[in-house]
Each structure stands twice: as structure tokens, then as C-alpha cells.
mmCIF file as Biopython writes it, N, C-alpha, C and O atoms, coordinates in Angstrom:
data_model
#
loop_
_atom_site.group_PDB
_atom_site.id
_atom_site.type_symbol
_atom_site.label_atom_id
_atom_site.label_alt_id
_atom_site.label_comp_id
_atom_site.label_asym_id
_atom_site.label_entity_id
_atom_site.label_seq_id
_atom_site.pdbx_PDB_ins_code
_atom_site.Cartn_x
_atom_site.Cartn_y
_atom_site.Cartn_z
_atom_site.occupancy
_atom_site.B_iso_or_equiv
_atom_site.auth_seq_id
_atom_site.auth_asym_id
_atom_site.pdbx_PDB_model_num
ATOM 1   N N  . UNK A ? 1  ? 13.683  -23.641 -35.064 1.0 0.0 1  A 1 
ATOM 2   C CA . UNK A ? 1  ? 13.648  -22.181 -35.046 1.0 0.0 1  A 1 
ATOM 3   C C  . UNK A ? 1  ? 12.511  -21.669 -34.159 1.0 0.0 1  A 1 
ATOM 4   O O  . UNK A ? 1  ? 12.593  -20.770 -33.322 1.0 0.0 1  A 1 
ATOM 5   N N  . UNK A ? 2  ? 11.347  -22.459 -34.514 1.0 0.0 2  A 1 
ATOM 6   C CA . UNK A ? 2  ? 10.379  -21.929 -33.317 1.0 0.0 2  A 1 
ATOM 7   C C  . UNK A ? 2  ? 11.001  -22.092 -32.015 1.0 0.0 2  A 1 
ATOM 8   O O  . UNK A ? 2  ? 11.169  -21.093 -31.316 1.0 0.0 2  A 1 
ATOM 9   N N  . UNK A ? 3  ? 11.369  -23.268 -31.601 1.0 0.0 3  A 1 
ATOM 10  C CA . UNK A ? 3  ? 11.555  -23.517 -30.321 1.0 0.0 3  A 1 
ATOM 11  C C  . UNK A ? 3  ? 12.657  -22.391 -29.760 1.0 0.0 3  A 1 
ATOM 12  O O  . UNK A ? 3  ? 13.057  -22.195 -28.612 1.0 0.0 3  A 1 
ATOM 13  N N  . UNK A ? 4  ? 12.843  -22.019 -30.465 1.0 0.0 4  A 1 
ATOM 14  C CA . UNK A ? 4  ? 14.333  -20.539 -30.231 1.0 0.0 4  A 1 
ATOM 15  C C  . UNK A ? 4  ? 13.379  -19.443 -29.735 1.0 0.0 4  A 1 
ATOM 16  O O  . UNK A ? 4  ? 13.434  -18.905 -28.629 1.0 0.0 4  A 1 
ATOM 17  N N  . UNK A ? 5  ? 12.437  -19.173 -30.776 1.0 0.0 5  A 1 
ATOM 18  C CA . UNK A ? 5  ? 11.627  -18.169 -30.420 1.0 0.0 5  A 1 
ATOM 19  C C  . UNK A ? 5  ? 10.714  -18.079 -29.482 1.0 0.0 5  A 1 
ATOM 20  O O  . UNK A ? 5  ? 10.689  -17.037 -28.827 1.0 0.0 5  A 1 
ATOM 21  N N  . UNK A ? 6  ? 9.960   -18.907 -29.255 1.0 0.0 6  A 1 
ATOM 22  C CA . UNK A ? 6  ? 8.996   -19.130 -28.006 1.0 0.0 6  A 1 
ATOM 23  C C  . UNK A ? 6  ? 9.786   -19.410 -26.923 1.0 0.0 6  A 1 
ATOM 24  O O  . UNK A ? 6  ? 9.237   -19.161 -25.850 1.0 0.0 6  A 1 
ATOM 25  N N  . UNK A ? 7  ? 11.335  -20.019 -26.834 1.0 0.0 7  A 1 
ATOM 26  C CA . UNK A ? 7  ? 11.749  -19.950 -25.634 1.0 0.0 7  A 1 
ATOM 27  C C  . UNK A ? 7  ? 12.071  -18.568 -25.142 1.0 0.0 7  A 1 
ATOM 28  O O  . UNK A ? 7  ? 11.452  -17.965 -24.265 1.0 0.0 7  A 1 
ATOM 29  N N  . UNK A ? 8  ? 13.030  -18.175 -25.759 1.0 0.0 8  A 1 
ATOM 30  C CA . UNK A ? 8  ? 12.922  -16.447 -25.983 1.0 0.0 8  A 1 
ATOM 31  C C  . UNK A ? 8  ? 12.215  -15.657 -25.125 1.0 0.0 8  A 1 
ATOM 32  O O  . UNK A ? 8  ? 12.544  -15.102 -24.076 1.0 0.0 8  A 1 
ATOM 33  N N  . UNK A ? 9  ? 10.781  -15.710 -25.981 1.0 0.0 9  A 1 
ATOM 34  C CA . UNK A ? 9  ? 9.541   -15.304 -25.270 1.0 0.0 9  A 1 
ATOM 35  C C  . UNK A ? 9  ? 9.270   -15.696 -23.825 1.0 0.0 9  A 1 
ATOM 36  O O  . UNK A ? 9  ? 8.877   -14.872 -22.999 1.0 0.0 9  A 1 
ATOM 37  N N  . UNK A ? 10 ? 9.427   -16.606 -23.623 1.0 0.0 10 A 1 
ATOM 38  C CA . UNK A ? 10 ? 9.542   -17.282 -22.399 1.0 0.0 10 A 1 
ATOM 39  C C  . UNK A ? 10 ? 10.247  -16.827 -21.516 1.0 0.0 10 A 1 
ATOM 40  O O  . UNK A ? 10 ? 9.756   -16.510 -20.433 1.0 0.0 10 A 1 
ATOM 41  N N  . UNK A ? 11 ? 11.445  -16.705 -21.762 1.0 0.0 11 A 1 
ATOM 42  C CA . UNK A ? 11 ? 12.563  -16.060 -20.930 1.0 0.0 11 A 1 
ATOM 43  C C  . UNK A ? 11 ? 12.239  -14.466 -20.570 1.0 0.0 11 A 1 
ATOM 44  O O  . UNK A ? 11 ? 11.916  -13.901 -19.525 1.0 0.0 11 A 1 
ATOM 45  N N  . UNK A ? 12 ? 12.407  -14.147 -21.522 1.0 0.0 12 A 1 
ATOM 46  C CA . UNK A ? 12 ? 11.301  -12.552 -21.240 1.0 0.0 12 A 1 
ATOM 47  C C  . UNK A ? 12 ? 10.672  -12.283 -20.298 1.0 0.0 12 A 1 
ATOM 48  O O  . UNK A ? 12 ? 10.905  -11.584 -19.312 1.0 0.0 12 A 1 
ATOM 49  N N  . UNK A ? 13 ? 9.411   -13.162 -20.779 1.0 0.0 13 A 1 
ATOM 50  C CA . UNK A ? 13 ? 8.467   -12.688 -20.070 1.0 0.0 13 A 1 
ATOM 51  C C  . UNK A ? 13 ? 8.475   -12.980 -18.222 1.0 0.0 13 A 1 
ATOM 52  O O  . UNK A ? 13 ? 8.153   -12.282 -17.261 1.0 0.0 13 A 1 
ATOM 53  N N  . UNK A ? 14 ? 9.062   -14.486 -18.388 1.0 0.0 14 A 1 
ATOM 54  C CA . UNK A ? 14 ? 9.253   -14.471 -16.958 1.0 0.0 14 A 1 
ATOM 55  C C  . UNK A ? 14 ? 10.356  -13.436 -16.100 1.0 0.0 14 A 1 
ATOM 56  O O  . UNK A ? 14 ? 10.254  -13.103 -14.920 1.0 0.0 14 A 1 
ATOM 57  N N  . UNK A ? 15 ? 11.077  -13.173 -16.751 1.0 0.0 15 A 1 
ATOM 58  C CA . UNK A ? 15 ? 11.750  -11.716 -16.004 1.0 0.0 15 A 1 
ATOM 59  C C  . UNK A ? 15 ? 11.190  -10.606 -16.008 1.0 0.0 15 A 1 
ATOM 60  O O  . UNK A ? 15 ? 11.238  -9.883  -15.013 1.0 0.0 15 A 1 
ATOM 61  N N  . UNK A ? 16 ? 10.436  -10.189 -17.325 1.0 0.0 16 A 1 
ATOM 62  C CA . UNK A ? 16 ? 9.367   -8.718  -16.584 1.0 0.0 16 A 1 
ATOM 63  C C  . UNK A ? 16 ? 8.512   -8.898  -15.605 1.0 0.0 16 A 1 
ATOM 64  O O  . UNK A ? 16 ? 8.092   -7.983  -14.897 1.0 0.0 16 A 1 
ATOM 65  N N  . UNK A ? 17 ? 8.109   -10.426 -15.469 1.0 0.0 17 A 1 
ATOM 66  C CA . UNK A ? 17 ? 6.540   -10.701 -14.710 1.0 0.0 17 A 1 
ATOM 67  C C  . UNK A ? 17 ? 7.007   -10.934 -12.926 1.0 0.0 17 A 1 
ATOM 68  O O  . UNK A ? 17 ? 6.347   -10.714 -11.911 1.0 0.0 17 A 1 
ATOM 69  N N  . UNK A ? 18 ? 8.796   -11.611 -13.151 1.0 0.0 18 A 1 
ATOM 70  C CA . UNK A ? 18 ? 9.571   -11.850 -11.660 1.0 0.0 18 A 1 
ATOM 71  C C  . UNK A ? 18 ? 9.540   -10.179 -11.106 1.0 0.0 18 A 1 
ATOM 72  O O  . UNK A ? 18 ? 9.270   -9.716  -9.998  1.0 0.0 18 A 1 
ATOM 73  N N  . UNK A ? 19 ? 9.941   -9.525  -12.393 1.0 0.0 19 A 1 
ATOM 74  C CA . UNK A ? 19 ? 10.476  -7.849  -11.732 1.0 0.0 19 A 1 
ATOM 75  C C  . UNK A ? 19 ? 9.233   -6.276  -11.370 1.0 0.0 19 A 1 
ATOM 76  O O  . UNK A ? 19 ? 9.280   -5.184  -10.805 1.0 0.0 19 A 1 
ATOM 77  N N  . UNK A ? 20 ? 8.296   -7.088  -12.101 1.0 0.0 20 A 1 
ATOM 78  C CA . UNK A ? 20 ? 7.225   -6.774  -11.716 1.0 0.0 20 A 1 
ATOM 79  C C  . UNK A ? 20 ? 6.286   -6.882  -10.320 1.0 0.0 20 A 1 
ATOM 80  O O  . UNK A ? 20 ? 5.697   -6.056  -9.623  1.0 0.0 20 A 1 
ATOM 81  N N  . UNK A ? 21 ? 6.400   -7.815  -10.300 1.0 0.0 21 A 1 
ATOM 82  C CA . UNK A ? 21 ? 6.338   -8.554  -8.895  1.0 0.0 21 A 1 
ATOM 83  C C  . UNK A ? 21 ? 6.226   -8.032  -7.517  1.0 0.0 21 A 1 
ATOM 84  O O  . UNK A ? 21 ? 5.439   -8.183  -6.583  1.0 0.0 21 A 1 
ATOM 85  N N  . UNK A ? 22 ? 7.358   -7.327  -7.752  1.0 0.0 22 A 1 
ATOM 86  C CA . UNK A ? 22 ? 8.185   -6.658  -6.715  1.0 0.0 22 A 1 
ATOM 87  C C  . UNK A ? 22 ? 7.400   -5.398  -6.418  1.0 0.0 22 A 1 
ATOM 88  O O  . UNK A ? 22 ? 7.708   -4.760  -5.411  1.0 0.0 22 A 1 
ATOM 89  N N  . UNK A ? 23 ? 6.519   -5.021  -7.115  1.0 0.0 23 A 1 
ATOM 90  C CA . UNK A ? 23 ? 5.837   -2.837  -7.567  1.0 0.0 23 A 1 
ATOM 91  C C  . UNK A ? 23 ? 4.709   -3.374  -6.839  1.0 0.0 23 A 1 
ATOM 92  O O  . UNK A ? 23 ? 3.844   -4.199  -7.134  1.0 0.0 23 A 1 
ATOM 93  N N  . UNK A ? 24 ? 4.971   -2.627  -5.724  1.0 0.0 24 A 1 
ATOM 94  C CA . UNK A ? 24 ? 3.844   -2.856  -4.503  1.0 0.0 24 A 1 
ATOM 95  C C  . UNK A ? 24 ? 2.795   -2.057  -4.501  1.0 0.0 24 A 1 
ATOM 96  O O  . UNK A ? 24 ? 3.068   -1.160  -5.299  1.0 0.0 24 A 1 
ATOM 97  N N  . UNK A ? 25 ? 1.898   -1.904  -4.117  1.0 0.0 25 A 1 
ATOM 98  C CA . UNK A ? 25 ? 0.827   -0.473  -4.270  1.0 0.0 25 A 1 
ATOM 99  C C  . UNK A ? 25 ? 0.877   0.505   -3.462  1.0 0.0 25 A 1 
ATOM 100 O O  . UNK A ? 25 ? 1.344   0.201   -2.364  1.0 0.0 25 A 1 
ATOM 101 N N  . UNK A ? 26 ? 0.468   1.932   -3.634  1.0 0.0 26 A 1 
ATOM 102 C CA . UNK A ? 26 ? 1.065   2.994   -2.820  1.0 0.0 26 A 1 
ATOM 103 C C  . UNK A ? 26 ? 0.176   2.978   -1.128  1.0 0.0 26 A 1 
ATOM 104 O O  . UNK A ? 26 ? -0.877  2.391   -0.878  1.0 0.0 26 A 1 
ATOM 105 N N  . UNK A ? 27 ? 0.854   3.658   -0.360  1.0 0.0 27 A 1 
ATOM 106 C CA . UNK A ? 27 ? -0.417  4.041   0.802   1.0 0.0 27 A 1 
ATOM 107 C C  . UNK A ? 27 ? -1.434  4.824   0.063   1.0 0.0 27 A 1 
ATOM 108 O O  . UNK A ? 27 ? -2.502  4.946   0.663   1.0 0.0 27 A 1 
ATOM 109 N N  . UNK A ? 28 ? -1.376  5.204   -0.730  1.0 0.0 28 A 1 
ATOM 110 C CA . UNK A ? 28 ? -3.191  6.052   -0.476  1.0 0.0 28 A 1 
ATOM 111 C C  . UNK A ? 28 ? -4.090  4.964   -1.392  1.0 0.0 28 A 1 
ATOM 112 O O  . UNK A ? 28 ? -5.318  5.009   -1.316  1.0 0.0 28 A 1 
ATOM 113 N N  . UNK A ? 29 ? -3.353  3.882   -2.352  1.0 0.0 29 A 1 
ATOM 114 C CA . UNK A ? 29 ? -3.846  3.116   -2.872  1.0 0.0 29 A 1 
ATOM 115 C C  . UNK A ? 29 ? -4.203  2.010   -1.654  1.0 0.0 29 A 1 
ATOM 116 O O  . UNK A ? 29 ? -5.427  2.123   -1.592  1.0 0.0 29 A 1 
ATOM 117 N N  . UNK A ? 30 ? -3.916  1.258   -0.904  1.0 0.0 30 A 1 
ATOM 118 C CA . UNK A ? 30 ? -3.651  0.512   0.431   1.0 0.0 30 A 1 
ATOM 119 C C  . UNK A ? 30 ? -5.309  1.144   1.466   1.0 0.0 30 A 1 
ATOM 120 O O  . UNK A ? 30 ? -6.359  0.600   1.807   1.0 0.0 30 A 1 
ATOM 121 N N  . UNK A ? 31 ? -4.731  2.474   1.623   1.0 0.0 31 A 1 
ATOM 122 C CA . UNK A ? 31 ? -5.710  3.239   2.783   1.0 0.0 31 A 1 
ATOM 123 C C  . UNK A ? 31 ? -6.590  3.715   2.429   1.0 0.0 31 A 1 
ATOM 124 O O  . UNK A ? 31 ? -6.750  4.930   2.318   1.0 0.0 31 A 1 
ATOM 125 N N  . UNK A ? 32 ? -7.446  2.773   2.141   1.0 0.0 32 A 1 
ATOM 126 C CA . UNK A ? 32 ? -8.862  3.976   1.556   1.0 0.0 32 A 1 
ATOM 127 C C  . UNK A ? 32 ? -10.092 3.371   1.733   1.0 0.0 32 A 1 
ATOM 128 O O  . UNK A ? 32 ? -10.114 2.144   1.818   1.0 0.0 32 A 1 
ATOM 129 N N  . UNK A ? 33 ? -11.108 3.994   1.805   1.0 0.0 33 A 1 
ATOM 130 C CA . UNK A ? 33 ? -12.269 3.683   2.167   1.0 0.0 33 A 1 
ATOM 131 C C  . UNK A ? 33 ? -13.404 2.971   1.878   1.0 0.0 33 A 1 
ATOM 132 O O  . UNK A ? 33 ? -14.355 2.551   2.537   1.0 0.0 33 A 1 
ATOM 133 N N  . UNK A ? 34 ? -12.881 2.922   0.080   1.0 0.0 34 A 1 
ATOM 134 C CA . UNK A ? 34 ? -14.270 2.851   -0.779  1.0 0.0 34 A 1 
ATOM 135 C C  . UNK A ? 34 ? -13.222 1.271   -0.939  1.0 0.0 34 A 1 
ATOM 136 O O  . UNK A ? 34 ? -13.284 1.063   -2.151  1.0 0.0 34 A 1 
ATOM 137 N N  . UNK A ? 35 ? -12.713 0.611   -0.583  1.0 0.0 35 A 1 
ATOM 138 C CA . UNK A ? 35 ? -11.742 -1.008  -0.843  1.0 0.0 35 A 1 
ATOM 139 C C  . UNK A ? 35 ? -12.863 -2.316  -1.435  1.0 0.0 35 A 1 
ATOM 140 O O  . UNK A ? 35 ? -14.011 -2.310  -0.989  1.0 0.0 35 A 1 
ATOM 141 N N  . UNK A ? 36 ? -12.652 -2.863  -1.945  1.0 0.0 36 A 1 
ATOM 142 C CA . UNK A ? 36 ? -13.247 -4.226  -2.052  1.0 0.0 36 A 1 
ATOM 143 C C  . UNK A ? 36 ? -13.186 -4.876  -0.688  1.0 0.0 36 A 1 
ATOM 144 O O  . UNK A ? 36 ? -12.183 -5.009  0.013   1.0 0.0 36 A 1 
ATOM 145 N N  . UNK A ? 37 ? -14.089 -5.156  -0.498  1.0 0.0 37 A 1 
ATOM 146 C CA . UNK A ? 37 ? -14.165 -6.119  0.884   1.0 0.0 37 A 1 
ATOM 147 C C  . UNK A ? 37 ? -13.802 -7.866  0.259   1.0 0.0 37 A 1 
ATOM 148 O O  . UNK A ? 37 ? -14.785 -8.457  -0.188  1.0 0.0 37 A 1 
ATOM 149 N N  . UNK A ? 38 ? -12.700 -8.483  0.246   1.0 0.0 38 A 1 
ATOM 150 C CA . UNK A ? 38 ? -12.436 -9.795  -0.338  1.0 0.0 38 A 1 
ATOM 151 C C  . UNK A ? 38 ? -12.265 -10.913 0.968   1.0 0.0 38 A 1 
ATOM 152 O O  . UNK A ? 38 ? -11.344 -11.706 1.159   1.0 0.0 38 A 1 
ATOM 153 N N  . UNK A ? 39 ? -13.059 -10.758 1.496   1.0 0.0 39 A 1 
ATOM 154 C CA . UNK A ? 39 ? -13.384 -12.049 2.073   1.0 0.0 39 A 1 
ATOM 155 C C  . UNK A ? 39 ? -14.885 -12.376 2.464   1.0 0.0 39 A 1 
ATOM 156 O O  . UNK A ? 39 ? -15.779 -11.624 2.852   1.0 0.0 39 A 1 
ATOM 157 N N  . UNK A ? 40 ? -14.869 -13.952 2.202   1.0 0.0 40 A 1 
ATOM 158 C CA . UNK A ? 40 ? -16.110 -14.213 1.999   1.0 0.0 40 A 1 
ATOM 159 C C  . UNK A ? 40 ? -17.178 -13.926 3.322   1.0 0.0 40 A 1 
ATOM 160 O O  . UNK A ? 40 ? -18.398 -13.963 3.162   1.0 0.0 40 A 1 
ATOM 161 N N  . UNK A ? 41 ? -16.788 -13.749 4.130   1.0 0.0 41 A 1 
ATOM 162 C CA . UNK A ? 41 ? -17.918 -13.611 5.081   1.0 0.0 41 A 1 
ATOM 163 C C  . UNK A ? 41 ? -18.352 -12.272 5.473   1.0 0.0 41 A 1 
ATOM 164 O O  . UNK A ? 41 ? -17.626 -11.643 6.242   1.0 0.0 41 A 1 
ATOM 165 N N  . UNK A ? 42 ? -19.339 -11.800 5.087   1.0 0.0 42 A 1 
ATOM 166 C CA . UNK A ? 42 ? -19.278 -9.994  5.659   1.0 0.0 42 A 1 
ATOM 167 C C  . UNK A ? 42 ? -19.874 -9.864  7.021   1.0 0.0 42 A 1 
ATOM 168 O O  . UNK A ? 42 ? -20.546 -8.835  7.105   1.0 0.0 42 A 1 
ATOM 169 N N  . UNK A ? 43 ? -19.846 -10.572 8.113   1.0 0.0 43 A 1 
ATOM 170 C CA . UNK A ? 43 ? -20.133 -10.087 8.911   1.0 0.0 43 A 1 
ATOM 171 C C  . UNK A ? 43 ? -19.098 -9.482  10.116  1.0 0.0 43 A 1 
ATOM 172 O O  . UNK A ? 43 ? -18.569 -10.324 10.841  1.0 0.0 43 A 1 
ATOM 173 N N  . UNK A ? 44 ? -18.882 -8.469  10.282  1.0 0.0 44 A 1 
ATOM 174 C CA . UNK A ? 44 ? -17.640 -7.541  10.497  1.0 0.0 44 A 1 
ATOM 175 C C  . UNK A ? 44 ? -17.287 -8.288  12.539  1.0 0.0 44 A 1 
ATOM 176 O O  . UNK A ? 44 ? -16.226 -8.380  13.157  1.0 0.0 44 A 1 
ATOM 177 N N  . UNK A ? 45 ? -18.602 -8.623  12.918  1.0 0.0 45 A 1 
ATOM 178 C CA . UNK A ? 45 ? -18.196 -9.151  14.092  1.0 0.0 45 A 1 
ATOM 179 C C  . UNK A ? 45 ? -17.030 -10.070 14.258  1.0 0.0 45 A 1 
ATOM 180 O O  . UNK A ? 45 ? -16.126 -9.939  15.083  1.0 0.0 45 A 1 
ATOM 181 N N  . UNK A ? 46 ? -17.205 -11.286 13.115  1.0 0.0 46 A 1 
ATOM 182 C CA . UNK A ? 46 ? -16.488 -12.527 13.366  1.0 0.0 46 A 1 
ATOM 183 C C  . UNK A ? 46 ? -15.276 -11.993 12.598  1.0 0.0 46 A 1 
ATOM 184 O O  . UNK A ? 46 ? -14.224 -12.543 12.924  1.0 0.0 46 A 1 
ATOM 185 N N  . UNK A ? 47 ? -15.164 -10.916 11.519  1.0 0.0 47 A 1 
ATOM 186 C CA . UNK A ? 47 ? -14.086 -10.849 11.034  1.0 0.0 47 A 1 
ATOM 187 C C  . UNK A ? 47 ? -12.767 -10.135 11.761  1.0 0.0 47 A 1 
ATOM 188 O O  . UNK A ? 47 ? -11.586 -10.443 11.605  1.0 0.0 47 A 1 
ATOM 189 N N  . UNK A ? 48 ? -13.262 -9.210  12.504  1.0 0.0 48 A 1 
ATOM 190 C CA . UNK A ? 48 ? -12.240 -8.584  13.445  1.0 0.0 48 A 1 
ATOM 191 C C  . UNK A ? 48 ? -11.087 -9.341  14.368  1.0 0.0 48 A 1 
ATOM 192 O O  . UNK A ? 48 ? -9.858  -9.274  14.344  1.0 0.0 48 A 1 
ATOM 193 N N  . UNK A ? 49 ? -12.151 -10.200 15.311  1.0 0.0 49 A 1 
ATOM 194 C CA . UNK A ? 49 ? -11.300 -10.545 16.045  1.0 0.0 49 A 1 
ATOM 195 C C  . UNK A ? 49 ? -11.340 -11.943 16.180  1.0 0.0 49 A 1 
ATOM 196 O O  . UNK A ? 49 ? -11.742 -12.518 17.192  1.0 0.0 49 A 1 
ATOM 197 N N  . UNK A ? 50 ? -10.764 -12.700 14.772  1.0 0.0 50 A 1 
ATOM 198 C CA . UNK A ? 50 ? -10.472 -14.352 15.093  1.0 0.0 50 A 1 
ATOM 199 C C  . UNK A ? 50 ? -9.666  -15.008 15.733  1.0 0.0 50 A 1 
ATOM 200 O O  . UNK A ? 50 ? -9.604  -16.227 15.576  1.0 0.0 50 A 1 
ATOM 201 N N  . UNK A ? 51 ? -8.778  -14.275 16.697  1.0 0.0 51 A 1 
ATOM 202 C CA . UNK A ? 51 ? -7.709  -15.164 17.528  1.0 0.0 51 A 1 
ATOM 203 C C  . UNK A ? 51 ? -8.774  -15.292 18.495  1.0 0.0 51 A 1 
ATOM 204 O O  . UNK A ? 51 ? -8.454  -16.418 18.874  1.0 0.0 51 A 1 
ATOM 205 N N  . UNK A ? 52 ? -9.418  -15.117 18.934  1.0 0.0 52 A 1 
ATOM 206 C CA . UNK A ? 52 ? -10.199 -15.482 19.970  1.0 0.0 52 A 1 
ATOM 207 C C  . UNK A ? 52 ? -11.403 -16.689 19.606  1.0 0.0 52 A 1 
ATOM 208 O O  . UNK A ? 52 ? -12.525 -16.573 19.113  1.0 0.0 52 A 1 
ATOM 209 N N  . UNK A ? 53 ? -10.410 -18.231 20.222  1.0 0.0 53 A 1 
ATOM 210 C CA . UNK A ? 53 ? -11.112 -19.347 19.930  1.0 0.0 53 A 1 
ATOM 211 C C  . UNK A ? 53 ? -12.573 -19.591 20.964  1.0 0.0 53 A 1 
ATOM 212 O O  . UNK A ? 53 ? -12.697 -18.722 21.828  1.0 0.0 53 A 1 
ATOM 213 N N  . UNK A ? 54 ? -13.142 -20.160 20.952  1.0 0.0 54 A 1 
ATOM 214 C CA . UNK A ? 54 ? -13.949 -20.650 22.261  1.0 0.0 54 A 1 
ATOM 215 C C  . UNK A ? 54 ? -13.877 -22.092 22.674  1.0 0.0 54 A 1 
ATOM 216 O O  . UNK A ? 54 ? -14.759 -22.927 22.471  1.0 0.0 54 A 1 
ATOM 217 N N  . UNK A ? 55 ? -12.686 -22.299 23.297  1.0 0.0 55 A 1 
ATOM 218 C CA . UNK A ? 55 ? -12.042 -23.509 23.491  1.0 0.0 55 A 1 
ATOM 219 C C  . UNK A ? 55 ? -12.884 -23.176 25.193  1.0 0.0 55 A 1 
ATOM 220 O O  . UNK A ? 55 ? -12.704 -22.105 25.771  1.0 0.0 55 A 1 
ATOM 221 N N  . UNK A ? 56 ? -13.524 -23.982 25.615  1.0 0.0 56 A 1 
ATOM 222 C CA . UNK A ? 56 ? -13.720 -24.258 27.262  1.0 0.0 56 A 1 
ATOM 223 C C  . UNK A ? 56 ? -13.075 -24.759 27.999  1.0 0.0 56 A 1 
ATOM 224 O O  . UNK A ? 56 ? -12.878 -25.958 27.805  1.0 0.0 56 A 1 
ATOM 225 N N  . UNK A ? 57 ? -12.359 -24.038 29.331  1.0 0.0 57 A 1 
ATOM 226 C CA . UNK A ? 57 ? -11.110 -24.906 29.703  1.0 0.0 57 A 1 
ATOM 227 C C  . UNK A ? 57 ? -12.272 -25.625 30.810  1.0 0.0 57 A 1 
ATOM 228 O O  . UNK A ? 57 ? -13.260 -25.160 31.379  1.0 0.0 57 A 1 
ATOM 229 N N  . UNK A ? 58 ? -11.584 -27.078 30.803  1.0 0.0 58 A 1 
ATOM 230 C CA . UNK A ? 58 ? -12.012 -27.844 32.358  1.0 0.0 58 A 1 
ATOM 231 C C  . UNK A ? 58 ? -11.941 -29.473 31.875  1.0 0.0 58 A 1 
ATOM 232 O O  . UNK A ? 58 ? -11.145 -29.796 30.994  1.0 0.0 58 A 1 
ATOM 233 N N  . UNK A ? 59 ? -12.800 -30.438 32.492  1.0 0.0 59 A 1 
ATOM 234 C CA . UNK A ? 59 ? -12.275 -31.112 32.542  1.0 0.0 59 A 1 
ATOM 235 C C  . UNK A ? 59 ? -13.263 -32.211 31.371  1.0 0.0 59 A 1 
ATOM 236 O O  . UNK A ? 59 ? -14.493 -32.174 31.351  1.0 0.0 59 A 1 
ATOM 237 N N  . UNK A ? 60 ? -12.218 -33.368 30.235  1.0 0.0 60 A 1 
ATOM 238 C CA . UNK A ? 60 ? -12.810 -33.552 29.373  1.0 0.0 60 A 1 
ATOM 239 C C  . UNK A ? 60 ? -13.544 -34.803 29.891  1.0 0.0 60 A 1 
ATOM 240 O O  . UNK A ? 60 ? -13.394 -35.524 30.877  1.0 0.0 60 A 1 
ATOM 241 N N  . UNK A ? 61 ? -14.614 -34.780 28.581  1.0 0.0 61 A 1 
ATOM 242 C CA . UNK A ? 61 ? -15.526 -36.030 29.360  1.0 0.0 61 A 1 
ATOM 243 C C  . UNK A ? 61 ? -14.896 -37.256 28.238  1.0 0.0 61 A 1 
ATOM 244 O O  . UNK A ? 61 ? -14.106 -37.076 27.311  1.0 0.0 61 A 1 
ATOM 245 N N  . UNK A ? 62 ? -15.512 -38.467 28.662  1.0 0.0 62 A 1 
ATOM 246 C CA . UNK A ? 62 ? -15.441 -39.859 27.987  1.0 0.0 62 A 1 
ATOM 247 C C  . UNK A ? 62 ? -16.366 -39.885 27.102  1.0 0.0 62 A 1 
ATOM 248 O O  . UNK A ? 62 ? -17.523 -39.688 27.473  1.0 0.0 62 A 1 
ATOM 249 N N  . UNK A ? 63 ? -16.116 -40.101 25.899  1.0 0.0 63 A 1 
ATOM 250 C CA . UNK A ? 63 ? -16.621 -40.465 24.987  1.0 0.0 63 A 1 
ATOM 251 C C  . UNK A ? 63 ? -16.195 -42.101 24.416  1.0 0.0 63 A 1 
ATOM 252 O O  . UNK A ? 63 ? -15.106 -42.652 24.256  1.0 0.0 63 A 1 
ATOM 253 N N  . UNK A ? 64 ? -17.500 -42.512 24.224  1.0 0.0 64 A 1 
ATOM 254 C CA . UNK A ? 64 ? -17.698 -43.983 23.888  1.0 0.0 64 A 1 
ATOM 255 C C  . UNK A ? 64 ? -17.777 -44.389 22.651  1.0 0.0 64 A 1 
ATOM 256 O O  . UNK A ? 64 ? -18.395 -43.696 21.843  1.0 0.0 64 A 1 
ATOM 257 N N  . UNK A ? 65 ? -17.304 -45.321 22.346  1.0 0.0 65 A 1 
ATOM 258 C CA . UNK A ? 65 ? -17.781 -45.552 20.875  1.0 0.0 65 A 1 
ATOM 259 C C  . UNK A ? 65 ? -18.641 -46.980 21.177  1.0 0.0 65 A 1 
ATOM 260 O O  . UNK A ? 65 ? -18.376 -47.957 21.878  1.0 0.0 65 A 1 
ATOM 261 N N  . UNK A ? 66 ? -19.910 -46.602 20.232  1.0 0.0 66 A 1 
ATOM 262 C CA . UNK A ? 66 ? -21.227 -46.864 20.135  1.0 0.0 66 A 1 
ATOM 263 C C  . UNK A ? 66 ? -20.903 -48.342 19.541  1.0 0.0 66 A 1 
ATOM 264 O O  . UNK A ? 66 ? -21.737 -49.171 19.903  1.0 0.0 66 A 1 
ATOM 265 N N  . UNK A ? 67 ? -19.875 -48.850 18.709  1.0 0.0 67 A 1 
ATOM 266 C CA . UNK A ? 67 ? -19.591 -50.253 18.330  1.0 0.0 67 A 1 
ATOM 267 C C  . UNK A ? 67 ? -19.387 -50.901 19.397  1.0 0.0 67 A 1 
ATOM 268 O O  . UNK A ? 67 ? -19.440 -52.119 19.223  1.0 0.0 67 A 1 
ATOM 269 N N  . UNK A ? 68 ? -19.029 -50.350 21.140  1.0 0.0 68 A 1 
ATOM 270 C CA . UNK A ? 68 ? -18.239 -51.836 21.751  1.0 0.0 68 A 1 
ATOM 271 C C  . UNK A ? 68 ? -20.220 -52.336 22.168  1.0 0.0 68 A 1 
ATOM 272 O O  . UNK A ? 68 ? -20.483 -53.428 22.672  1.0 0.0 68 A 1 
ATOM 273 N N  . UNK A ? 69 ? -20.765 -51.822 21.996  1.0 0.0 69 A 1 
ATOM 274 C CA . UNK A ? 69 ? -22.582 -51.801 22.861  1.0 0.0 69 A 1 
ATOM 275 C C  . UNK A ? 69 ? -22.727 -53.461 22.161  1.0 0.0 69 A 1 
ATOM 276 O O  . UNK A ? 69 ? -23.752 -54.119 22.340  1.0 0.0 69 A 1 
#
């Protein structure tokens, strides 16, 4: 009989929590000023613009490994 009931519950809840899911937050909730900043680094330089790697193009050098010595 429990196992009836807690499955039950179960079933439930995972369909309010799937349909819930879905309830997105509004624009003025989204656009606003006073926001949590949630990422760990606050320095606003590096956070803006990370597609920009600093890969150096040209030509690569040889690297040795120090075991054949």
C-alpha cells in the first residue's frame, strides 16, 4: 500500500515539476539592473569578450623531450 502511495506521489510530482519547467521569467524580470552577477570572475574586461583567443599565428617551434638527453 505504501508503495502505491509514494509512487503516486512520485508521479505527481514529476509532472508539476516537468510542467513547471517550461514558466520562463518575464522581460522586466530578465532586464534589469540591480541582477546577481553569477559568474565567478568579476572582472568585466575578460568577461565580455571571450571568443577572442590569443592563439599566435606563425611558425611552431620543436620541443624536446628532456628523457632522450
Amino acid at each position: 500500500m505504501n508503495t502505491l502511495i509514494f509512487g503516486l506521489i512520485i508521479i505527481i510530482s514529476l509532472f508539476i515539476f516537468l510542467k513547471l519547467g517550461k514558466i520562463k521569467a518575464s522581460k522586466k524580470q530578465l532586464n534589469r539592473d540591480n541582477r546577481i552577477k553569477w559568474r565567478r570572475n568579476q572582472n568585466q574586461s575578460l568577461n565580455e569578450d571571450t571568443d577572442n583567443s590569443k592563439i599566435v599565428e606563425g611558425k611552431p617551434a620543436q620541443i624536446s623531450d628532456q628523457s632522450d638527453e
